[in-house]
N, C-alpha and C positions, 0 to 999 in steps of 0.2 A: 935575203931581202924581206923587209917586214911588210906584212899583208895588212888590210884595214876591213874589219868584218863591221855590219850593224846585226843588232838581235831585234828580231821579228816578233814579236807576240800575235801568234793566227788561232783563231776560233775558228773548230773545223765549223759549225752549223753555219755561220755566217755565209749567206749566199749574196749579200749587201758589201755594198764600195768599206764599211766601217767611218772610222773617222777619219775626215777629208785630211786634218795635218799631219796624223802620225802615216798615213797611207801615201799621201807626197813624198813626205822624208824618205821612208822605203823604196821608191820608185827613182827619185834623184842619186841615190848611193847605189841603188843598184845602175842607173845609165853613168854613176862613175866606175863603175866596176868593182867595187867595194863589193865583199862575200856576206851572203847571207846567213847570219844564226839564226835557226827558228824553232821556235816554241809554240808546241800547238796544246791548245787547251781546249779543252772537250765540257761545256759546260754541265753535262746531263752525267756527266763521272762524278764516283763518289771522291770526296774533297780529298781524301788518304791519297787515292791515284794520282789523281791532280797535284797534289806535293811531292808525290815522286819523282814526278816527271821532270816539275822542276827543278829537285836536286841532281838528278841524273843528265840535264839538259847542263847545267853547270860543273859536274864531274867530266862530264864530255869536253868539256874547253881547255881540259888540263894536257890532253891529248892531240887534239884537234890544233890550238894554238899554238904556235912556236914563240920561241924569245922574243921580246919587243912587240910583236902585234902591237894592233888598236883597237879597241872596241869601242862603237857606238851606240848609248843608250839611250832611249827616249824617257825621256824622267815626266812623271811618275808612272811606274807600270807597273804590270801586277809580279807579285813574289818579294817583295821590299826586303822582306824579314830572310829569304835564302840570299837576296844581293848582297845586303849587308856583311853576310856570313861568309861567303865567297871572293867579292872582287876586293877584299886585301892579301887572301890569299894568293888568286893570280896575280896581286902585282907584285907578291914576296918572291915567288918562286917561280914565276914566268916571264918577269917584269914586263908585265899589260899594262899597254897606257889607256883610260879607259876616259871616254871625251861622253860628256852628259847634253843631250838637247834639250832644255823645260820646254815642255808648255805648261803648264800648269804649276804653280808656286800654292801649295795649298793650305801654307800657314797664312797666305793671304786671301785667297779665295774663299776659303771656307772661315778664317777670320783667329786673329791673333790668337785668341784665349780656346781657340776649339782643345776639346778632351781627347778628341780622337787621336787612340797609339800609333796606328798608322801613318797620320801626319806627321807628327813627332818624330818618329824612327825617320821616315820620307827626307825631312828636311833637316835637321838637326844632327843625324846621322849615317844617312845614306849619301845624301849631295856633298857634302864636304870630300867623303873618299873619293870626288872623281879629278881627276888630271887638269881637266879642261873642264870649261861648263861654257855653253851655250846659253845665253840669256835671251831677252825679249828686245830689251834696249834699254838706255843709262838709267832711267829710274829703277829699274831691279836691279841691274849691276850697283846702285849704288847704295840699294837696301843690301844689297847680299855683300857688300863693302863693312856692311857696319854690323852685321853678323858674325865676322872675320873670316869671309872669302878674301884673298888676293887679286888684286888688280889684274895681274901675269894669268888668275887662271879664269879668267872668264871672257867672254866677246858677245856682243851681240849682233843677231842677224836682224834687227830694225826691223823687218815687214815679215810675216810668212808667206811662203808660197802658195800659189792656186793653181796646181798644176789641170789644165784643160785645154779644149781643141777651139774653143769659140775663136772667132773670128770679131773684133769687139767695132772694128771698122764698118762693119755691113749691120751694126743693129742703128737702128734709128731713132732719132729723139723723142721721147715722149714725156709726156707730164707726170709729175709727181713724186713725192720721195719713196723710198723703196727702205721697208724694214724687214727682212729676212734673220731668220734665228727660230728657236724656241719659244714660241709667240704665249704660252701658259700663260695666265694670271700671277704663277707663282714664279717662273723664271723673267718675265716682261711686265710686272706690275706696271710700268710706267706709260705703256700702249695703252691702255684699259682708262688711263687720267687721259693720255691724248686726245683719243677718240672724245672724250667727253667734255672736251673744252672746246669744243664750235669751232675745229679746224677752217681755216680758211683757204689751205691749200690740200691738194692728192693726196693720200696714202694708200700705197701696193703694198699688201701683205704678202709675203712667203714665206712658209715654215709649218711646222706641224703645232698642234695642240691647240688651234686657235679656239676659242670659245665665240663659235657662230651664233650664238644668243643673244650677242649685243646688238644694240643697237646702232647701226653703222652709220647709216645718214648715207649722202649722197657724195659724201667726200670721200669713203673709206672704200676701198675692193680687197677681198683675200682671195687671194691668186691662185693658193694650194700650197702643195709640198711637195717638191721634189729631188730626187737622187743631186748630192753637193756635185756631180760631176754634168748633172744635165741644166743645173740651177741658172749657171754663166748665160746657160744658151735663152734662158725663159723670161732675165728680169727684166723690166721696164720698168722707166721713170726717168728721172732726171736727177737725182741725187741717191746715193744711198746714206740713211744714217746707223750715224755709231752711238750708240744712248745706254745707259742699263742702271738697273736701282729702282728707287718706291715713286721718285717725285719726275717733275715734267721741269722743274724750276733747278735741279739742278744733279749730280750723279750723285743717289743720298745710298747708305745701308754698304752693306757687307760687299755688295757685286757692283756699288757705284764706285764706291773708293778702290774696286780692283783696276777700274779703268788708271787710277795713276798708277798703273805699274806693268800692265799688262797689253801684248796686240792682242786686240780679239781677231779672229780670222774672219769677220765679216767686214770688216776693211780689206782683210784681201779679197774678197769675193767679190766687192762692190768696186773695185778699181781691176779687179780681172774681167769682168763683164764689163770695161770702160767708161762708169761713173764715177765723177767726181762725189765726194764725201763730204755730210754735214757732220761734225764731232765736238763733243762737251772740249771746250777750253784747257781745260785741267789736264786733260788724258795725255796718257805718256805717248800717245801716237800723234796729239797734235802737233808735236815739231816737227816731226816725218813729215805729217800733210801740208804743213806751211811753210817748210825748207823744198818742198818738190811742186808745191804750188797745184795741188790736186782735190783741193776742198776750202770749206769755208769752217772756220773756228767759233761756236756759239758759248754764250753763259748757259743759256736756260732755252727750249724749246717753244717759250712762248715768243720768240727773237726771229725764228725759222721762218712765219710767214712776210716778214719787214727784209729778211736777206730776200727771198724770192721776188719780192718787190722792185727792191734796189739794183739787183745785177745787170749786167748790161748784157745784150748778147755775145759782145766783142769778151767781155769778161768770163760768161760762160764756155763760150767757145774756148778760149786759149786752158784753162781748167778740164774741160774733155779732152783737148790734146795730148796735155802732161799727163790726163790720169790713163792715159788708152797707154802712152809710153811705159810709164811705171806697169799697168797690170800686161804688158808683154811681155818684161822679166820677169812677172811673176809665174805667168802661163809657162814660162820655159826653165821656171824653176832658179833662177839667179841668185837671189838671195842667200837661200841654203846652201847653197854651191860655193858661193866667197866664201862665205864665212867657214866653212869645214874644211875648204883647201887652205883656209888662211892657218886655220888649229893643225893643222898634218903638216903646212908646209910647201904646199904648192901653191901655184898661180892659178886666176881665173880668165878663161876667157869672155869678152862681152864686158 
Protein backbone atom coordinates (compact mmCIF):
# COMPACT_ATOMS: atom_id res chain seq x y z
CA UNK A 1 0.00 0.00 0.00
CA UNK A 2 1.50 3.36 -0.92
CA UNK A 3 2.08 5.81 1.97
CA UNK A 4 1.74 9.75 1.39
CA UNK A 5 4.56 11.70 3.47
CA UNK A 6 4.69 15.88 3.50
CA UNK A 7 8.52 17.19 4.29
CA UNK A 8 8.57 19.59 7.25
CA UNK A 9 11.22 22.23 7.21
CA UNK A 10 11.52 23.08 11.39
CA UNK A 11 13.84 25.64 12.87
CA UNK A 12 14.69 24.25 16.05
CA UNK A 13 15.15 28.15 17.81
CA UNK A 14 11.65 28.98 16.59
CA UNK A 15 9.50 29.15 19.50
CA UNK A 16 6.82 31.36 17.19
CA UNK A 17 3.54 29.62 15.15
CA UNK A 18 6.36 30.50 11.77
CA UNK A 19 4.36 31.16 8.75
CA UNK A 20 0.62 30.93 9.01
CA UNK A 21 0.35 28.83 5.31
CA UNK A 22 3.06 26.59 5.20
CA UNK A 23 2.11 25.69 9.17
CA UNK A 24 -1.68 25.03 7.97
CA UNK A 25 -0.58 22.76 5.32
CA UNK A 26 1.36 20.68 7.87
CA UNK A 27 -1.31 20.53 10.34
CA UNK A 28 -4.12 19.44 7.48
CA UNK A 29 -1.88 16.53 6.17
CA UNK A 30 -1.05 15.59 9.32
CA UNK A 31 -5.16 15.45 10.53
CA UNK A 32 -5.26 13.45 7.12
CA UNK A 33 -2.77 11.12 8.38
CA UNK A 34 -0.28 11.73 5.72
CA UNK A 35 3.55 10.87 7.54
CA UNK A 36 5.77 13.45 8.35
CA UNK A 37 9.53 14.07 6.75
CA UNK A 38 11.31 16.52 8.87
CA UNK A 39 14.07 18.58 8.48
CA UNK A 40 15.39 20.49 11.11
CA UNK A 41 17.62 23.29 10.74
CA UNK A 42 19.50 24.97 13.32
CA UNK A 43 20.25 28.41 12.21
CA UNK A 44 23.28 29.33 14.65
CA UNK A 45 25.10 25.97 12.85
CA UNK A 46 27.96 26.42 10.71
CA UNK A 47 26.30 26.42 7.01
CA UNK A 48 28.75 22.96 6.12
CA UNK A 49 26.51 21.17 8.92
CA UNK A 50 23.52 22.69 7.71
CA UNK A 51 24.08 21.02 4.15
CA UNK A 52 24.74 17.80 5.63
CA UNK A 53 21.92 17.45 7.18
CA UNK A 54 20.14 18.03 4.27
CA UNK A 55 21.89 15.66 2.18
CA UNK A 56 21.53 13.10 4.68
CA UNK A 57 17.74 13.95 5.35
CA UNK A 58 17.35 13.03 1.45
CA UNK A 59 19.73 9.88 1.55
CA UNK A 60 17.26 8.76 4.41
CA UNK A 61 14.29 8.66 1.86
CA UNK A 62 15.86 6.07 -0.17
CA UNK A 63 15.21 3.88 2.78
CA UNK A 64 12.68 5.17 4.55
CA UNK A 65 10.27 5.33 1.33
CA UNK A 66 9.00 2.42 -0.38
CA UNK A 67 7.93 1.95 -4.15
CA UNK A 68 5.27 4.42 -5.38
CA UNK A 69 5.01 6.59 -2.12
CA UNK A 70 4.09 10.43 -2.41
CA UNK A 71 5.58 13.10 -1.39
CA UNK A 72 4.49 16.53 -0.56
CA UNK A 73 6.47 19.64 -1.09
CA UNK A 74 5.97 23.13 -0.19
CA UNK A 75 7.51 25.11 -3.00
CA UNK A 76 9.80 27.25 -2.41
CA UNK A 77 11.77 25.91 0.48
CA UNK A 78 15.08 25.90 1.63
CA UNK A 79 17.83 23.36 0.03
CA UNK A 80 16.55 24.02 -3.85
CA UNK A 81 20.03 23.08 -5.05
CA UNK A 82 20.18 19.22 -2.98
CA UNK A 83 16.06 18.90 -4.32
CA UNK A 84 17.03 19.34 -7.49
CA UNK A 85 19.73 16.67 -7.19
CA UNK A 86 17.66 14.30 -5.55
CA UNK A 87 13.85 13.94 -6.45
CA UNK A 88 14.87 12.63 -10.00
CA UNK A 89 16.63 10.26 -8.33
CA UNK A 90 13.75 9.03 -6.15
CA UNK A 91 11.53 8.96 -8.79
CA UNK A 92 14.12 6.71 -11.07
CA UNK A 93 14.60 4.18 -8.54
CA UNK A 94 11.81 4.34 -6.07
CA UNK A 95 9.29 5.67 -8.42
CA UNK A 96 8.10 8.73 -5.84
CA UNK A 97 5.41 10.67 -7.14
CA UNK A 98 6.28 13.87 -5.85
CA UNK A 99 3.03 16.57 -5.76
CA UNK A 100 4.38 20.45 -5.28
CA UNK A 101 2.18 23.09 -3.08
CA UNK A 102 3.43 27.08 -4.35
CA UNK A 103 2.93 29.59 -2.42
CA UNK A 104 5.16 31.66 -3.78
CA UNK A 105 6.01 31.89 -7.71
CA UNK A 106 9.31 33.96 -7.34
CA UNK A 107 9.93 34.55 -10.91
CA UNK A 108 7.02 36.70 -10.35
CA UNK A 109 7.27 38.00 -7.12
CA UNK A 110 10.42 39.12 -7.02
CA UNK A 111 9.93 40.03 -10.99
CA UNK A 112 10.58 38.52 -14.36
CA UNK A 113 14.31 39.64 -15.06
CA UNK A 114 15.48 39.11 -11.21
CA UNK A 115 19.46 37.79 -11.42
CA UNK A 116 18.91 35.72 -8.62
CA UNK A 117 20.38 31.74 -9.15
CA UNK A 118 18.14 30.71 -6.80
CA UNK A 119 15.01 31.71 -8.42
CA UNK A 120 16.03 30.28 -11.59
CA UNK A 121 17.13 26.97 -10.47
CA UNK A 122 13.45 27.30 -8.10
CA UNK A 123 11.36 27.78 -11.10
CA UNK A 124 12.89 26.83 -14.25
CA UNK A 125 14.24 23.72 -12.65
CA UNK A 126 12.98 22.55 -9.67
CA UNK A 127 9.09 22.98 -10.39
CA UNK A 128 8.92 21.20 -13.60
CA UNK A 129 10.30 17.81 -11.88
CA UNK A 130 7.30 17.62 -9.77
CA UNK A 131 4.29 15.19 -10.75
CA UNK A 132 1.60 17.30 -9.60
CA UNK A 133 1.79 20.99 -8.90
CA UNK A 134 -0.57 22.75 -6.64
CA UNK A 135 -1.22 26.21 -8.03
CA UNK A 136 -2.93 29.41 -6.69
CA UNK A 137 -5.76 29.65 -9.22
CA UNK A 138 -6.27 29.84 -13.21
CA UNK A 139 -4.16 32.90 -13.69
CA UNK A 140 -0.85 31.08 -12.59
CA UNK A 141 -1.92 27.78 -13.94
CA UNK A 142 -2.36 29.54 -17.00
CA UNK A 143 1.22 31.48 -16.66
CA UNK A 144 2.66 28.09 -15.81
CA UNK A 145 0.64 26.72 -19.11
CA UNK A 146 2.75 28.88 -21.17
CA UNK A 147 5.94 27.97 -19.50
CA UNK A 148 5.25 24.47 -20.70
CA UNK A 149 3.60 22.98 -17.59
CA UNK A 150 0.72 20.49 -18.63
CA UNK A 151 -2.72 21.06 -17.90
CA UNK A 152 -2.88 17.20 -16.38
CA UNK A 153 -0.32 18.36 -13.93
CA UNK A 154 -1.27 21.21 -12.11
CA UNK A 155 -4.82 22.15 -9.84
CA UNK A 156 -5.61 24.93 -8.01
CA UNK A 157 -6.68 25.18 -4.45
CA UNK A 158 -8.51 28.87 -5.16
CA UNK A 159 -8.27 30.35 -1.51
CA UNK A 160 -5.69 29.13 1.17
CA UNK A 161 -6.52 28.08 4.47
CA UNK A 162 -6.86 29.91 7.86
CA UNK A 163 -6.72 27.18 10.01
CA UNK A 164 -8.06 28.84 13.61
CA UNK A 165 -10.47 28.42 16.62
CA UNK A 166 -12.29 31.96 16.31
CA UNK A 167 -15.75 31.72 16.29
CA UNK A 168 -16.47 34.64 13.46
CA UNK A 169 -20.45 34.40 14.46
CA UNK A 170 -20.00 36.15 18.03
CA UNK A 171 -17.71 39.01 16.82
CA UNK A 172 -19.60 42.11 16.21
CA UNK A 173 -20.01 44.75 13.63
CA UNK A 174 -17.80 47.58 13.64
CA UNK A 175 -16.66 50.42 11.60
CA UNK A 176 -13.93 50.44 9.28
CA UNK A 177 -11.69 48.76 6.93
CA UNK A 178 -9.13 46.62 8.35
CA UNK A 179 -5.53 46.40 6.63
CA UNK A 180 -3.39 43.63 8.21
CA UNK A 181 0.08 42.56 6.77
CA UNK A 182 3.46 43.96 6.82
CA UNK A 183 2.56 47.51 7.23
CA UNK A 184 6.59 48.94 6.40
CA UNK A 185 6.92 51.79 4.18
CA UNK A 186 8.75 49.38 1.95
CA UNK A 187 6.46 46.32 1.77
CA UNK A 188 2.81 48.72 2.04
CA UNK A 189 4.12 51.93 0.31
CA UNK A 190 0.51 52.41 -0.66
CA UNK A 191 -0.90 52.79 3.20
CA UNK A 192 1.54 55.64 3.78
CA UNK A 193 -0.41 57.58 0.22
CA UNK A 194 -3.66 56.32 2.00
CA UNK A 195 -3.39 57.75 5.02
CA UNK A 196 -2.46 60.99 3.34
CA UNK A 197 -5.27 61.50 1.12
CA UNK A 198 -7.89 62.79 3.69
CA UNK A 199 -9.56 59.37 4.26
CA UNK A 200 -13.12 59.70 4.68
CA UNK A 201 -13.69 56.58 6.18
CA UNK A 202 -11.87 54.08 9.25
CA UNK A 203 -8.62 52.48 9.05
CA UNK A 204 -7.57 49.45 11.64
CA UNK A 205 -4.19 48.74 11.24
CA UNK A 206 -2.64 45.32 12.15
CA UNK A 207 0.66 44.07 11.55
CA UNK A 208 4.18 44.87 12.48
CA UNK A 209 6.62 47.45 11.31
CA UNK A 210 4.28 50.16 11.21
CA UNK A 211 5.85 53.66 11.25
CA UNK A 212 4.15 55.30 14.22
CA UNK A 213 5.50 58.66 13.12
CA UNK A 214 2.90 59.44 10.81
CA UNK A 215 0.75 61.33 10.98
CA UNK A 216 -2.73 59.65 11.50
CA UNK A 217 -5.49 61.99 11.92
CA UNK A 218 -8.61 60.86 13.45
CA UNK A 219 -9.48 58.37 10.69
CA UNK A 220 -6.48 55.98 11.26
CA UNK A 221 -5.89 53.53 14.50
CA UNK A 222 -2.95 50.89 14.58
CA UNK A 223 -4.15 48.11 16.42
CA UNK A 224 -0.75 46.27 16.93
CA UNK A 225 0.75 43.01 15.98
CA UNK A 226 -0.21 39.85 16.75
CA UNK A 227 0.59 35.91 16.65
CA UNK A 228 -1.43 34.92 12.67
CA UNK A 229 -3.27 32.34 15.03
CA UNK A 230 -4.57 35.11 17.65
CA UNK A 231 -5.06 37.81 14.74
CA UNK A 232 -8.75 35.99 13.64
CA UNK A 233 -9.82 36.65 17.30
CA UNK A 234 -8.57 40.57 17.41
CA UNK A 235 -9.79 42.23 14.09
CA UNK A 236 -12.37 44.79 13.75
CA UNK A 237 -13.98 46.68 11.17
CA UNK A 238 -16.23 46.00 8.51
CA UNK A 239 -14.19 45.28 5.53
CA UNK A 240 -10.93 43.90 5.15
CA UNK A 241 -8.73 45.13 2.15
CA UNK A 242 -6.62 43.35 -0.29
CA UNK A 243 -4.39 46.21 -1.96
CA UNK A 244 -0.36 45.99 -2.55
CA UNK A 245 2.26 48.10 -4.76
CA UNK A 246 3.40 52.11 -4.80
CA UNK A 247 -0.03 53.83 -5.95
CA UNK A 248 -3.60 54.10 -4.10
CA UNK A 249 -5.02 54.57 -8.01
CA UNK A 250 -4.19 51.31 -8.81
CA UNK A 251 -1.96 47.79 -7.93
CA UNK A 252 1.29 49.56 -9.68
CA UNK A 253 5.39 47.94 -9.33
CA UNK A 254 6.63 44.35 -8.92
CA UNK A 255 4.10 43.23 -5.86
CA UNK A 256 0.95 45.10 -7.58
CA UNK A 257 1.17 43.04 -10.62
CA UNK A 258 1.70 39.92 -8.25
CA UNK A 259 -1.72 40.47 -7.20
CA UNK A 260 -2.83 39.11 -10.98
CA UNK A 261 -1.49 35.86 -10.16
CA UNK A 262 -1.36 35.24 -6.75
CA UNK A 263 -3.82 34.54 -3.26
CA UNK A 264 -2.46 36.68 -0.69
CA UNK A 265 -3.39 35.04 2.50
CA UNK A 266 -4.77 37.99 3.98
CA UNK A 267 -7.97 37.35 2.01
CA UNK A 268 -7.96 34.30 3.88
CA UNK A 269 -7.56 35.93 7.04
CA UNK A 270 -9.95 38.52 6.48
CA UNK A 271 -12.87 36.05 5.50
CA UNK A 272 -11.59 33.56 8.34
CA UNK A 273 -12.31 36.27 11.09
CA UNK A 274 -15.85 36.74 8.82
CA UNK A 275 -15.30 39.97 6.82
CA UNK A 276 -16.24 40.50 3.64
CA UNK A 277 -13.23 41.94 1.37
CA UNK A 278 -12.56 45.10 -0.60
CA UNK A 279 -10.06 43.98 -3.61
CA UNK A 280 -8.22 45.68 -6.65
CA UNK A 281 -10.42 44.39 -9.77
CA UNK A 282 -7.56 42.92 -11.72
CA UNK A 283 -6.55 40.47 -8.81
CA UNK A 284 -6.69 36.89 -9.60
CA UNK A 285 -8.75 36.42 -6.42
CA UNK A 286 -11.36 38.74 -7.59
CA UNK A 287 -13.44 35.91 -9.29
CA UNK A 288 -13.31 33.88 -6.11
CA UNK A 289 -14.62 37.07 -4.25
CA UNK A 290 -17.34 37.82 -6.82
CA UNK A 291 -18.34 34.02 -7.89
CA UNK A 292 -18.93 33.52 -3.69
CA UNK A 293 -20.17 36.98 -3.31
CA UNK A 294 -17.90 37.80 -0.31
CA UNK A 295 -16.77 41.33 -1.20
CA UNK A 296 -16.84 44.25 -3.30
CA UNK A 297 -14.39 44.58 -6.58
CA UNK A 298 -12.59 48.22 -6.84
CA UNK A 299 -10.40 50.10 -9.59
CA UNK A 300 -8.45 52.41 -7.39
CA UNK A 301 -8.98 53.09 -3.54
CA UNK A 302 -9.95 56.36 -4.02
CA UNK A 303 -13.69 54.41 -5.04
CA UNK A 304 -13.69 52.76 -1.36
CA UNK A 305 -15.24 55.72 0.37
CA UNK A 306 -18.43 56.14 -2.47
CA UNK A 307 -18.68 51.88 -2.07
CA UNK A 308 -19.19 52.57 1.72
CA UNK A 309 -21.54 55.17 0.92
CA UNK A 310 -23.57 53.26 -1.43
CA UNK A 311 -24.23 49.72 0.25
CA UNK A 312 -27.17 48.93 1.70
CA UNK A 313 -27.46 47.08 4.96
CA UNK A 314 -29.48 44.34 3.32
CA UNK A 315 -26.31 44.29 0.93
CA UNK A 316 -23.88 44.15 3.55
CA UNK A 317 -25.50 41.84 5.44
CA UNK A 318 -26.01 39.11 2.92
CA UNK A 319 -21.95 39.74 2.08
CA UNK A 320 -21.06 38.92 5.93
CA UNK A 321 -23.08 35.93 5.53
CA UNK A 322 -21.38 34.37 2.57
CA UNK A 323 -18.03 35.55 3.73
CA UNK A 324 -18.55 33.84 7.63
CA UNK A 325 -19.66 30.65 5.19
CA UNK A 326 -16.50 30.66 3.19
CA UNK A 327 -13.96 31.55 6.15
CA UNK A 328 -15.61 28.17 8.08
CA UNK A 329 -14.02 25.99 5.41
CA UNK A 330 -11.28 27.86 5.72
CA UNK A 331 -11.09 27.67 9.66
CA UNK A 332 -11.48 23.84 9.08
CA UNK A 333 -9.00 23.68 6.44
CA UNK A 334 -11.20 22.65 3.19
CA UNK A 335 -9.67 23.85 0.61
CA UNK A 336 -6.32 22.14 0.87
CA UNK A 337 -7.99 19.13 1.75
CA UNK A 338 -10.07 18.92 -1.97
CA UNK A 339 -7.60 19.79 -3.70
CA UNK A 340 -4.73 17.15 -2.35
CA UNK A 341 -7.37 14.41 -2.23
CA UNK A 342 -8.36 15.44 -5.64
CA UNK A 343 -4.05 14.96 -6.70
CA UNK A 344 -3.86 11.30 -4.60
CA UNK A 345 -7.30 10.36 -5.65
CA UNK A 346 -9.56 10.40 -3.08
CA UNK A 347 -12.88 12.19 -2.16
CA UNK A 348 -13.55 15.08 0.09
CA UNK A 349 -15.79 15.36 2.60
CA UNK A 350 -17.90 18.84 3.15
Amino acid sequence: MKLIYYVEYKKREENTAGPKAPNDIYLISQNLNFKNLTIKIDENENKLIRKLKIILFWLSLFYKLKRNDIVIYQYPTYGVKDAIKFIPLLKKYKKIEFIAVIHDLDSLRIGLHSSSEIVTLADNLLLPMFDKIICHNNNMKNYLITKGFTKDQLSCIEIFDYVCTVDAKCKQNSEGIVIAGNLSKDKSPYLYKLIDSNLGFKLNLFGPNFDESQDLGENVEYLGSFKPDELPKKIEGKFGLVWDGDSIETCFGITGNYLRYNNPHKTSLYLASGLPVIIWKEAAMAKFIQENNVGILVDNLLDVEKVLQEISVDEYELLKKNAMKIGEKLREGYYYRRVIQSCIGRGVDG
